[in-house]
MARTIZA-613400 format. One record per residue (C-alpha): residue number from 1; x, y, z. Coordinates in steps of 0.25 Angstrom, whole numbers. Example, Ala and Ser with C-alpha at 12.3 -4.5 7.8 and 13.67 -1.06 7.14 Angstrom:
# residues 2
R/nr/X/Y/Z
R/1/49/-18/31
R/2/55/-4/29
***
This chain:
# residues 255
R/nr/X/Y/Z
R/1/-82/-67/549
R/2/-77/-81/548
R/3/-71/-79/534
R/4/-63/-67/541
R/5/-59/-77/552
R/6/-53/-89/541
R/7/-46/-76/536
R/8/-36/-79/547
R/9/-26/-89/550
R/10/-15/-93/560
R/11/-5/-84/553
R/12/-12/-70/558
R/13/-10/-75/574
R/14/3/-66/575
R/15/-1/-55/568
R/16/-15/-57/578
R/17/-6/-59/591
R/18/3/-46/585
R/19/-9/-37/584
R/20/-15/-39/598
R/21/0/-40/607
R/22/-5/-27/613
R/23/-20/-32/615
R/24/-24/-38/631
R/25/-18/-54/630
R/26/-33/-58/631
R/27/-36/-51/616
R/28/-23/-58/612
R/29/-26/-73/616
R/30/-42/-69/610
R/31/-35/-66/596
R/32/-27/-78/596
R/33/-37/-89/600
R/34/-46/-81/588
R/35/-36/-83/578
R/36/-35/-97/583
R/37/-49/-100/579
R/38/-50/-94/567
R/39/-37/-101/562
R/40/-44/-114/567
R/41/-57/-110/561
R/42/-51/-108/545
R/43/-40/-119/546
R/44/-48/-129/550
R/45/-56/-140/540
R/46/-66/-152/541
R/47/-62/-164/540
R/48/-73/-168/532
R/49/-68/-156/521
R/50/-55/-165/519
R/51/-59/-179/520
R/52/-65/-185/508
R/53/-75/-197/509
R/54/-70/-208/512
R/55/-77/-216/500
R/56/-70/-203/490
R/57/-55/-209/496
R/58/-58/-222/494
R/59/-64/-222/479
R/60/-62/-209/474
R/61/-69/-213/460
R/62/-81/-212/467
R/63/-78/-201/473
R/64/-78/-193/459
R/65/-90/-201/454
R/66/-98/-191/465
R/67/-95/-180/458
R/68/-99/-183/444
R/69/-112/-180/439
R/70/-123/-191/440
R/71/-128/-198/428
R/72/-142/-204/424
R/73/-135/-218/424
R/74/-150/-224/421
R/75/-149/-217/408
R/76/-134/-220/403
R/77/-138/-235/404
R/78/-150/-232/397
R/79/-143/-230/384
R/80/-133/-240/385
R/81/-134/-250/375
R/82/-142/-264/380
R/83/-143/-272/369
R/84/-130/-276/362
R/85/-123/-287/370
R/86/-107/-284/371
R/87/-98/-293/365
R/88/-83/-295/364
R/89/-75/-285/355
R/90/-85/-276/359
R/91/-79/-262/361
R/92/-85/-251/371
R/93/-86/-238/378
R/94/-87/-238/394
R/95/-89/-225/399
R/96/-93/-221/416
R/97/-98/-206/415
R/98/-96/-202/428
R/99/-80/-203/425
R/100/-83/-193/413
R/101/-73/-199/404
R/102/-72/-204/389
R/103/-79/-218/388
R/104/-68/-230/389
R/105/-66/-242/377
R/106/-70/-255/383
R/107/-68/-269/374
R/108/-76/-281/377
R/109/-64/-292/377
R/110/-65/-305/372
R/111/-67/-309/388
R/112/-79/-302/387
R/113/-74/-291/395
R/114/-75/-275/395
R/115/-61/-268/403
R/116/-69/-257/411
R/117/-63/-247/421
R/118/-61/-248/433
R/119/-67/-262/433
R/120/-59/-270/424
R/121/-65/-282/415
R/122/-80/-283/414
R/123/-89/-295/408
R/124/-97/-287/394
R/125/-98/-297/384
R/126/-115/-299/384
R/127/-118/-287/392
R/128/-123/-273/384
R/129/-118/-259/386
R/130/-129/-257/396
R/131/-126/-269/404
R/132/-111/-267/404
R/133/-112/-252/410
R/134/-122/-257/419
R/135/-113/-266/427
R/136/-102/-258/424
R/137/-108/-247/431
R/138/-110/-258/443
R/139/-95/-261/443
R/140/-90/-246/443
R/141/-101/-243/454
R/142/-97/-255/463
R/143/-82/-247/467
R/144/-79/-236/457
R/145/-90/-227/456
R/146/-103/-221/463
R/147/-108/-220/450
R/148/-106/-225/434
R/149/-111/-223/423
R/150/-108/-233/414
R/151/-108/-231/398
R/152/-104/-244/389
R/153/-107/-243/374
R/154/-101/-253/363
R/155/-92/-244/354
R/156/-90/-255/343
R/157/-93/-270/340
R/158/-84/-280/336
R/159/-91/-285/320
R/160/-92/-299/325
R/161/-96/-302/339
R/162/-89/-317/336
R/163/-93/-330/333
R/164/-104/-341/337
R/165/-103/-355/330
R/166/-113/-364/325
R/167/-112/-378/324
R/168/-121/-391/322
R/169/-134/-394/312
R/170/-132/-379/306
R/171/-132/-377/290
R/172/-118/-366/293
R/173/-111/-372/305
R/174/-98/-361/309
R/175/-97/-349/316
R/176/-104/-336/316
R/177/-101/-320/319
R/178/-109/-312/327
R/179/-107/-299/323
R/180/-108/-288/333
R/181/-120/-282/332
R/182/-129/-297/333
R/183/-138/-304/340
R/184/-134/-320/333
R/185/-145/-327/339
R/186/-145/-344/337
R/187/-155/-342/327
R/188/-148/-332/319
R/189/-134/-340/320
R/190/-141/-354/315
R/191/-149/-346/305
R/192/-135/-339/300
R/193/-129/-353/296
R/194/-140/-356/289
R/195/-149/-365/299
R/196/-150/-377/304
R/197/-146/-392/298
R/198/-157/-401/293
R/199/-156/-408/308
R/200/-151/-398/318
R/201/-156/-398/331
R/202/-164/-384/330
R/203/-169/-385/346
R/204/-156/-387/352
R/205/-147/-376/346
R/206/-135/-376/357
R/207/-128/-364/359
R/208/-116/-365/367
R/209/-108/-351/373
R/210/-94/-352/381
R/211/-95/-340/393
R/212/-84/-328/388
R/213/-79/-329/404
R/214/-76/-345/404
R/215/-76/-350/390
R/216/-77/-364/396
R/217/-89/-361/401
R/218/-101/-363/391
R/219/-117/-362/390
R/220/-125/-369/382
R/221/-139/-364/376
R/222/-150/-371/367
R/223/-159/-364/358
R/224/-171/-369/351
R/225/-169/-364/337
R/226/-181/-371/333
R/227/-189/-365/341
R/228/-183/-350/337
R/229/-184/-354/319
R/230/-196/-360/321
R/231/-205/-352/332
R/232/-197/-339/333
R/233/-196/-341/347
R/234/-182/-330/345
R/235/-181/-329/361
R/236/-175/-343/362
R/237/-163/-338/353
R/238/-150/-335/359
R/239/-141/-325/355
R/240/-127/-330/352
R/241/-113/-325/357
R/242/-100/-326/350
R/243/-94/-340/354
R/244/-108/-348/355
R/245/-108/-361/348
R/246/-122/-365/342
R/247/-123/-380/341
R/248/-135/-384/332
R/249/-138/-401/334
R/250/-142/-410/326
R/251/-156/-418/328
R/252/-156/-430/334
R/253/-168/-436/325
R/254/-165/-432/311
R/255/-178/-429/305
***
């Protein structure tokens, strides 16, 4: 019955008035107010059919992101990789699965910085691929998105990550390359100029690093080489970063 009712609209009034003129004024007014209603009844919409959420007007990324399908994001980060340390020159892929879309080039810069979508310029230099999505993902999730699911994988390394250099009581004062894929401890780098002069300070090894952010800003470490040569105590080395200037001393008392 009522999909027979919606079969009518306004537009069959006349031809209703037309076919009961010779019917009592009584049936007549009964058809109309009936054809009324039913005209009423199919034209007539919700308002909540039309409106969309207010939250889908105002960031209609998000809006999208609802209708994909979900991802274990517990096991995407699982197989990022959390070991190698990005460095400038660096070049990577950045991908977000829920925009189903071909993974996007990124290049760390020699500020230190990845140019990401929708977020712009973004400190990597240090960080792994797993730490970068991570708080990548916090970023996008902050305004963009309800959820993302952050993919960053290093696509090549640069053969030499740059330079740290050496100065002091060492046997092959100079610089030193670090080449992509190592780890140049202290120990490694004094071992590499061939070890200490006869009267170098082997206890107070300084290690001076400028920030990639303010370069005039610097931190200075001390490392007791003596103590990792001659008691392999290898947790009190540091690993260095391209720019760091290792000054060896000589000893006060010479003997």
């Amino acid at each position: 019955m009522n999909r027979l009712l919606k079969s009518f609209s306004i537009r069959h009034l006349p031809r209703i008035i037309s076919a009961c003129s010779g019917r009592p004024r009584r049936g007549v007014w009964a058809v109309i107010i009936i054809g009324l209603m039913i005209c009423l009844d199919s034209s007539s919409l919700s308002a909540a059919d039309v409106v969309p959420p207010k939250d889908a007007v105002a960031n209609p990324t998000k809006l999208l992101s609802t209708n994909l399908p979900t991802t274990n994001t517990s096991n995407t980060f699982d197989v990022l990789d959390n070991k190698y340390h990005l460095s400038i020159g660096d070049q990577l892929s950045f991908r977000i699965i829920e925009d189903e879309d071909d993974p996007k080039p990124l290049v760390v810069t020699d500020s230190g910085d990845v140019q990401v979508p929708y977020i712009g310029r973004y400190p990597a230099v240090g960080k792994t691929c797993k730490q970068l999505a991570a708080a990548l993902k916090t970023e996008l999730e902050k305004e963009y998105y309800y959820q993302a699911t952050v993919v960053v994988a290093v696509d090549s390394k640069p053969r030499s990550r740059g330079k740290i250099y050496l100065v002091g009581a060492i046997r092959a004062p100079g610089p030193q390359e670090i080449s992509s894929d190592e780890q140049l401890t202290v120990s490694k780098a004094i071992l590499r100029a061939g070890g200490f002069a006869e009267f170098a300070d082997q206890k107070n090894v300084r290690i001076t690093r400028g920030s990639v952010k303010s370069p005039d800003e610097k931190q200075t470490f001390t490392v007791n080489v003596a103590h990792i040569f001659e008691k392999g105590k290898t947790e009190e080395d540091i690993n260095l970063q391209p720019g760091d200037l290792v000054f060896i001393p000589e000893r006060m008392i010479r003997f």
